[in-house]
NUFI-681487 format. One line per field, with one value per residue: x, z, y of N, C-alpha, C in turn. Coordinates in Angstrom, 1 decimal. Example, Ala and Ser with C-alpha at 12.3 -4.5 7.8 and 13.67 -1.06 7.14 Angstrom:
<sites>
nx	[13.2,12.8]
nz	[7.8,7.1]
ny	[-5.7,-2.2]
cax	[12.3,13.7]
caz	[7.8,7.1]
cay	[-4.5,-1.1]
cx	[13.2,12.9]
cz	[7.8,7.9]
cy	[-3.3,0.0]
</sites>
This chain:
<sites>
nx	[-41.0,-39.4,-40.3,-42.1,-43.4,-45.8,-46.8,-48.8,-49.2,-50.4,-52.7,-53.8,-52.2,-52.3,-54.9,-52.7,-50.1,-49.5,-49.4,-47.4,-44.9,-45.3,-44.6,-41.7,-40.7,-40.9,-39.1,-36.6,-36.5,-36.0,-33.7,-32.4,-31.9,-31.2,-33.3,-35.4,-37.7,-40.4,-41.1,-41.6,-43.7,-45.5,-47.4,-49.2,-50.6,-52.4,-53.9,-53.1,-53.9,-51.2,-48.6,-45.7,-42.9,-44.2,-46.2,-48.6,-48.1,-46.8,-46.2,-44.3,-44.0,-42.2,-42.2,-39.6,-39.0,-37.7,-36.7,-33.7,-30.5,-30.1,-27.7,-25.4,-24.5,-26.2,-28.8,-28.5,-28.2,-30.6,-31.9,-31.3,-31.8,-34.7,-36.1,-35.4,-37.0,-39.5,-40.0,-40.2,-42.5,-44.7,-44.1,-43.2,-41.3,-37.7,-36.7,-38.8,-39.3,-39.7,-37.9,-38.0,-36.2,-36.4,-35.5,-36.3,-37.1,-36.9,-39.1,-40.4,-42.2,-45.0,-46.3,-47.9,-49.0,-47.3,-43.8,-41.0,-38.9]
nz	[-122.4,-120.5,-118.2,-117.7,-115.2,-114.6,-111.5,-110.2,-108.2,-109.5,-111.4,-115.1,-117.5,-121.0,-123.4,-125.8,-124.5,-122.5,-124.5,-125.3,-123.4,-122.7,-125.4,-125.5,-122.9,-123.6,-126.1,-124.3,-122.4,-123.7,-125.3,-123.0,-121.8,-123.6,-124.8,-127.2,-128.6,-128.8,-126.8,-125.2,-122.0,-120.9,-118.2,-117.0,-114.3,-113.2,-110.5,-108.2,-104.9,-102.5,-100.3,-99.9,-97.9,-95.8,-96.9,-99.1,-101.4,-104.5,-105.7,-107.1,-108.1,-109.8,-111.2,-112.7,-114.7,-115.6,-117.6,-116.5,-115.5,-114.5,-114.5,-112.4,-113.4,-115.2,-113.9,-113.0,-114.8,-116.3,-113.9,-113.8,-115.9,-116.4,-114.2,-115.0,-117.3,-116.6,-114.3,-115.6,-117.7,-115.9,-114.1,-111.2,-108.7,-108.6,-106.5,-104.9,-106.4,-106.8,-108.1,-108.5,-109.2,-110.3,-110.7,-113.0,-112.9,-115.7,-115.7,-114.4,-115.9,-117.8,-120.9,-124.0,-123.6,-122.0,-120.8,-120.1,-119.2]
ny	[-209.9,-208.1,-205.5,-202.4,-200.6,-197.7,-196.4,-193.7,-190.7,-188.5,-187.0,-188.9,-187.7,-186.0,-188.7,-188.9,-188.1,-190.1,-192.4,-191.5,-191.5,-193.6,-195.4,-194.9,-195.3,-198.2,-198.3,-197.7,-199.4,-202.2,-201.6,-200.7,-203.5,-205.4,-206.9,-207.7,-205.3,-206.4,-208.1,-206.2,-204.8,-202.3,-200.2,-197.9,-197.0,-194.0,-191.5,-192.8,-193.2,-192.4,-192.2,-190.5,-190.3,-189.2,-187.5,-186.7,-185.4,-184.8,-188.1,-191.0,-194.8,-197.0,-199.9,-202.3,-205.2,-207.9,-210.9,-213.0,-211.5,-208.3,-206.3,-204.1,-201.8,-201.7,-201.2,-199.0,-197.2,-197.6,-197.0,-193.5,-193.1,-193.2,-192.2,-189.7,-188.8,-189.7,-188.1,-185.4,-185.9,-186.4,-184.4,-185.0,-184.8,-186.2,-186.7,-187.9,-190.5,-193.8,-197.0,-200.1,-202.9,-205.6,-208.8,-212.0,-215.6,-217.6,-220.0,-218.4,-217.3,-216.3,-216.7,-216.9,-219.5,-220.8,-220.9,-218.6,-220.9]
cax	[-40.7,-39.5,-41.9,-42.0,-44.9,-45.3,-47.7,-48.2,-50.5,-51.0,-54.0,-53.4,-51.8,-53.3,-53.9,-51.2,-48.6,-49.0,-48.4,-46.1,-44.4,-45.0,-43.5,-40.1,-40.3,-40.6,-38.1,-35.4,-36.2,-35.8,-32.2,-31.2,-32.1,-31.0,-34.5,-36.6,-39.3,-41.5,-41.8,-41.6,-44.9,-45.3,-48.2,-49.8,-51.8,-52.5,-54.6,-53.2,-53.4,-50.2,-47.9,-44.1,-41.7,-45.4,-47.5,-49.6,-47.6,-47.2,-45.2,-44.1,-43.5,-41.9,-41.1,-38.7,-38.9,-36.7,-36.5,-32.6,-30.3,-29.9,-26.3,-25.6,-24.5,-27.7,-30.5,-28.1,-28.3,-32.0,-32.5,-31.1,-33.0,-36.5,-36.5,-35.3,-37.9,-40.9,-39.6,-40.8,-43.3,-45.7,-44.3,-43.0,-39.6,-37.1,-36.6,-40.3,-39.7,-39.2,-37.6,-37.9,-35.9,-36.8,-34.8,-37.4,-37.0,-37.5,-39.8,-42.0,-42.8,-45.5,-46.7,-48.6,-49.4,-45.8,-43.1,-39.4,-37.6]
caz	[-121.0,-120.0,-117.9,-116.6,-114.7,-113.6,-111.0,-109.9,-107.4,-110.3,-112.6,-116.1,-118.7,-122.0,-123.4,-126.5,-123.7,-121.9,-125.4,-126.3,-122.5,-122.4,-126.4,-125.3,-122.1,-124.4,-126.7,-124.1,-122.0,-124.9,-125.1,-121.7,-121.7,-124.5,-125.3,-128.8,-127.9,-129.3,-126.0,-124.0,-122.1,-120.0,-118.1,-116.3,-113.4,-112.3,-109.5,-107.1,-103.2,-102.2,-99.6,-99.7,-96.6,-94.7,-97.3,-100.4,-102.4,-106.0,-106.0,-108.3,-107.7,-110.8,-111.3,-113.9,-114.5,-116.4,-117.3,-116.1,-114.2,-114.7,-113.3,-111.3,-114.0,-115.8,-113.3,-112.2,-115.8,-116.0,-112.7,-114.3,-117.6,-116.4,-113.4,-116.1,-118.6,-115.8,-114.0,-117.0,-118.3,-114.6,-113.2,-110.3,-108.3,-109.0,-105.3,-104.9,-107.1,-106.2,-108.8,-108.2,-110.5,-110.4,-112.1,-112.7,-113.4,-116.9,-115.6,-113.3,-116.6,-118.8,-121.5,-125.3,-123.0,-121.9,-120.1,-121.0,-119.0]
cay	[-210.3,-206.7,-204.8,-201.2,-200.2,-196.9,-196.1,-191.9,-190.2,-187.6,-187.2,-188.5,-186.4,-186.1,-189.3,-188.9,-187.7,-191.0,-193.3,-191.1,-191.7,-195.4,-195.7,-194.2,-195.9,-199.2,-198.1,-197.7,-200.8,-203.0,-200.9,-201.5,-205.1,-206.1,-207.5,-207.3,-204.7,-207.0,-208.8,-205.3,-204.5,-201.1,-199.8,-196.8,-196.3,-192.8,-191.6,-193.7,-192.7,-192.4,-191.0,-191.1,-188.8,-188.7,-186.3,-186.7,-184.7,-186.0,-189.0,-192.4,-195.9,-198.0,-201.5,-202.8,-206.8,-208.7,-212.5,-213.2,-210.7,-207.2,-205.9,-203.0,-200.8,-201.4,-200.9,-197.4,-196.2,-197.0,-195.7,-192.2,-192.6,-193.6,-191.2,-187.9,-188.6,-189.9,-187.1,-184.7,-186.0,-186.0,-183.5,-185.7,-184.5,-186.8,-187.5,-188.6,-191.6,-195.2,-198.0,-201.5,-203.8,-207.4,-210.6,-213.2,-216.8,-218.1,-220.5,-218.1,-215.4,-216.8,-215.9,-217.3,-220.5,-221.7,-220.0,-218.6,-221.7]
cx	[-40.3,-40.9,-41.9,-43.5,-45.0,-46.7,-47.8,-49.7,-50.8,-52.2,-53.4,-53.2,-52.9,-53.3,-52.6,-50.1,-48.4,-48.6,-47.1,-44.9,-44.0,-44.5,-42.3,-40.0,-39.6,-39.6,-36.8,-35.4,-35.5,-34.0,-31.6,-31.0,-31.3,-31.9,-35.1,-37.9,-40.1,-41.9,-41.8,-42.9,-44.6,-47.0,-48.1,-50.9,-51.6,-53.8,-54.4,-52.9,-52.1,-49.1,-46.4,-43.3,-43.3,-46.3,-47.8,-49.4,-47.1,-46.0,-45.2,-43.5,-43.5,-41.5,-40.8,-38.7,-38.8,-36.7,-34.5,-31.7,-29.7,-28.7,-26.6,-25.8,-25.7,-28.7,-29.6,-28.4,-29.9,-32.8,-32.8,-31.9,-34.5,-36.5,-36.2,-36.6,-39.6,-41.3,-40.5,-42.1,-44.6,-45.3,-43.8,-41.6,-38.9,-37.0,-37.6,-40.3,-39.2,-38.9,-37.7,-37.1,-35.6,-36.2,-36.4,-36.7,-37.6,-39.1,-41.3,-42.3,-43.4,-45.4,-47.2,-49.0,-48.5,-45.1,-41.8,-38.7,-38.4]
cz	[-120.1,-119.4,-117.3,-116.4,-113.9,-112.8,-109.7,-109.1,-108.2,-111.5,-113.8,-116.7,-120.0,-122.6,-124.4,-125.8,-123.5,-123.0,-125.3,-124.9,-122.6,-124.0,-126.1,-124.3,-122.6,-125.4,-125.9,-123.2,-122.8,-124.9,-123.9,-121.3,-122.6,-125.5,-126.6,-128.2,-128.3,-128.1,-124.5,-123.5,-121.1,-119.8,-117.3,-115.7,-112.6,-111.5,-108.3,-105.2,-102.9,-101.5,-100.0,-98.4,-95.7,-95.3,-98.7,-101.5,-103.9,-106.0,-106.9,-107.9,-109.3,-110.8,-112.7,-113.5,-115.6,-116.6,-117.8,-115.4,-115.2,-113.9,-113.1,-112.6,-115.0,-115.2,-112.8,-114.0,-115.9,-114.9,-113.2,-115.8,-117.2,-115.4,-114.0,-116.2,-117.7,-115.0,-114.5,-117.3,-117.2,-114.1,-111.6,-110.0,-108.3,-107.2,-105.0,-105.9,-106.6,-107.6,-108.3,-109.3,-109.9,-111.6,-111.8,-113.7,-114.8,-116.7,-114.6,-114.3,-117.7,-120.1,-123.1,-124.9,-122.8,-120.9,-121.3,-120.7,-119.1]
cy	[-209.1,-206.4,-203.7,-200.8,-199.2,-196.3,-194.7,-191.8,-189.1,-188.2,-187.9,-187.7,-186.6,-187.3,-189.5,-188.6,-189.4,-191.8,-192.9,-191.5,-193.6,-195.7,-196.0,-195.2,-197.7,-199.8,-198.5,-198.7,-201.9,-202.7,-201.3,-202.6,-205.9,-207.2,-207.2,-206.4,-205.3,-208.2,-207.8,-204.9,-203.1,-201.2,-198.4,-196.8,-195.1,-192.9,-191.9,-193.1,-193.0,-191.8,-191.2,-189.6,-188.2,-188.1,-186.8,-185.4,-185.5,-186.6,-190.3,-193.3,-196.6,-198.8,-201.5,-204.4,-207.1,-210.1,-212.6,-212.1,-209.4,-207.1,-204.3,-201.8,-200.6,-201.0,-199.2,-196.5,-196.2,-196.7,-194.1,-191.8,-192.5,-192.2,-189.5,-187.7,-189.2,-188.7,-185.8,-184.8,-186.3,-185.2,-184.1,-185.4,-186.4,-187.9,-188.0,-190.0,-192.5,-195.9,-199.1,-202.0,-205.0,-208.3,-211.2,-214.6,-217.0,-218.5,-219.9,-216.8,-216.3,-216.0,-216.9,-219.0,-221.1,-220.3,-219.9,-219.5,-222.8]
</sites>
Protein backbone atom coordinates (compact mmCIF):
# COMPACT_ATOMS: atom_id res chain seq x y z
CA UNK A 1 0.00 0.00 0.00
CA UNK A 2 3.13 2.29 0.21
CA UNK A 3 3.95 4.17 -2.90
CA UNK A 4 6.77 6.38 -3.95
CA UNK A 5 6.79 7.65 -7.40
CA UNK A 6 9.43 9.56 -8.62
CA UNK A 7 9.07 11.45 -11.62
CA UNK A 8 12.53 13.60 -13.15
CA UNK A 9 13.02 15.72 -16.25
CA UNK A 10 16.44 13.84 -16.56
CA UNK A 11 17.35 11.00 -18.98
CA UNK A 12 17.39 7.59 -17.34
CA UNK A 13 20.37 6.30 -15.61
CA UNK A 14 21.67 2.99 -16.30
CA UNK A 15 19.12 0.53 -15.98
CA UNK A 16 20.86 -1.38 -12.77
CA UNK A 17 21.21 2.27 -11.10
CA UNK A 18 17.54 2.79 -11.30
CA UNK A 19 16.64 -0.91 -9.53
CA UNK A 20 19.19 -0.44 -7.45
CA UNK A 21 17.45 3.29 -6.66
CA UNK A 22 13.89 2.08 -6.59
CA UNK A 23 15.17 -1.22 -4.16
CA UNK A 24 16.54 1.22 -1.40
CA UNK A 25 13.81 3.52 -2.05
CA UNK A 26 11.51 0.36 -1.14
CA UNK A 27 13.59 -0.70 1.59
CA UNK A 28 13.32 2.59 3.46
CA UNK A 29 9.68 3.25 2.79
CA UNK A 30 8.61 0.09 4.26
CA UNK A 31 10.97 1.55 7.29
CA UNK A 32 9.40 4.73 7.63
CA UNK A 33 5.87 3.38 7.39
CA UNK A 34 6.01 0.81 9.28
CA UNK A 35 4.66 -1.30 6.43
CA UNK A 36 5.91 -4.98 5.16
CA UNK A 37 7.72 -4.19 1.95
CA UNK A 38 5.83 -6.76 0.51
CA UNK A 39 3.06 -4.42 -0.14
CA UNK A 40 5.57 -1.44 -1.10
CA UNK A 41 5.38 -0.38 -4.90
CA UNK A 42 7.79 2.41 -6.36
CA UNK A 43 8.00 3.74 -9.81
CA UNK A 44 10.03 5.91 -12.25
CA UNK A 45 9.28 8.07 -14.93
CA UNK A 46 12.08 9.96 -16.55
CA UNK A 47 12.05 12.30 -19.44
CA UNK A 48 9.39 14.19 -18.23
CA UNK A 49 8.94 18.02 -19.53
CA UNK A 50 9.25 19.95 -16.76
CA UNK A 51 9.84 23.35 -15.43
CA UNK A 52 10.17 24.35 -11.82
CA UNK A 53 11.43 28.50 -10.67
CA UNK A 54 10.55 29.21 -14.58
CA UNK A 55 13.41 27.05 -16.42
CA UNK A 56 13.98 23.54 -17.64
CA UNK A 57 16.74 22.87 -15.69
CA UNK A 58 16.82 19.35 -14.20
CA UNK A 59 14.21 18.92 -11.70
CA UNK A 60 11.95 16.05 -9.54
CA UNK A 61 8.53 15.70 -8.44
CA UNK A 62 7.77 12.68 -5.83
CA UNK A 63 4.79 11.37 -4.26
CA UNK A 64 4.73 9.31 -1.18
CA UNK A 65 1.10 7.47 -0.47
CA UNK A 66 0.28 5.79 2.46
CA UNK A 67 -2.98 3.82 3.53
CA UNK A 68 -3.60 5.80 7.12
CA UNK A 69 -1.79 8.93 8.47
CA UNK A 70 1.71 9.65 8.32
CA UNK A 71 2.83 12.37 11.10
CA UNK A 72 4.87 15.28 10.84
CA UNK A 73 7.97 13.86 12.10
CA UNK A 74 7.78 11.09 9.57
CA UNK A 75 7.05 12.73 6.16
CA UNK A 76 10.16 15.49 7.62
CA UNK A 77 12.52 12.49 7.98
CA UNK A 78 11.45 11.09 4.66
CA UNK A 79 11.51 14.36 3.21
CA UNK A 80 15.43 14.33 4.29
CA UNK A 81 16.07 10.75 3.29
CA UNK A 82 14.33 10.44 -0.15
CA UNK A 83 15.60 13.95 -1.31
CA UNK A 84 19.66 12.90 -0.16
CA UNK A 85 19.64 9.68 -1.92
CA UNK A 86 17.21 10.94 -5.19
CA UNK A 87 19.26 13.86 -4.85
CA UNK A 88 22.44 11.54 -5.83
CA UNK A 89 21.44 9.23 -7.64
CA UNK A 90 19.96 11.88 -10.76
CA UNK A 91 21.92 14.30 -10.22
CA UNK A 92 18.93 16.65 -9.26
CA UNK A 93 19.67 19.82 -6.69
CA UNK A 94 18.02 19.17 -3.72
CA UNK A 95 16.23 22.45 -3.94
CA UNK A 96 14.64 21.39 -7.39
CA UNK A 97 12.65 18.61 -5.78
CA UNK A 98 9.07 18.51 -4.85
CA UNK A 99 7.51 15.71 -2.13
CA UNK A 100 3.96 15.13 -1.94
CA UNK A 101 2.82 12.85 0.94
CA UNK A 102 -0.63 11.60 0.68
CA UNK A 103 -2.80 9.64 3.64
CA UNK A 104 -5.31 7.55 1.75
CA UNK A 105 -8.36 5.93 2.91
CA UNK A 106 -8.36 2.17 3.53
CA UNK A 107 -11.28 1.99 1.51
CA UNK A 108 -10.09 4.17 -1.55
CA UNK A 109 -6.57 1.80 -2.09
CA UNK A 110 -7.28 -1.39 -3.87
CA UNK A 111 -5.66 -3.93 -4.55
CA UNK A 112 -5.80 -8.29 -5.21
CA UNK A 113 -9.68 -7.49 -5.98
CA UNK A 114 -10.83 -5.85 -2.57
CA UNK A 115 -9.62 -2.93 -0.72
CA UNK A 116 -7.58 -2.24 2.78
CA UNK A 117 -11.03 -0.84 4.63
Amino acid sequence: MPLIKVQTSVSAPAKADIEAMLKSLSAKLAKHTGKPESYVMTAFEPDIPMTFAGNTEPTCYIEIKSVGTMKPEQTQAMSQEFSEEISQALGVPKNRLYIEFADAKGAMWGWNGTTFG
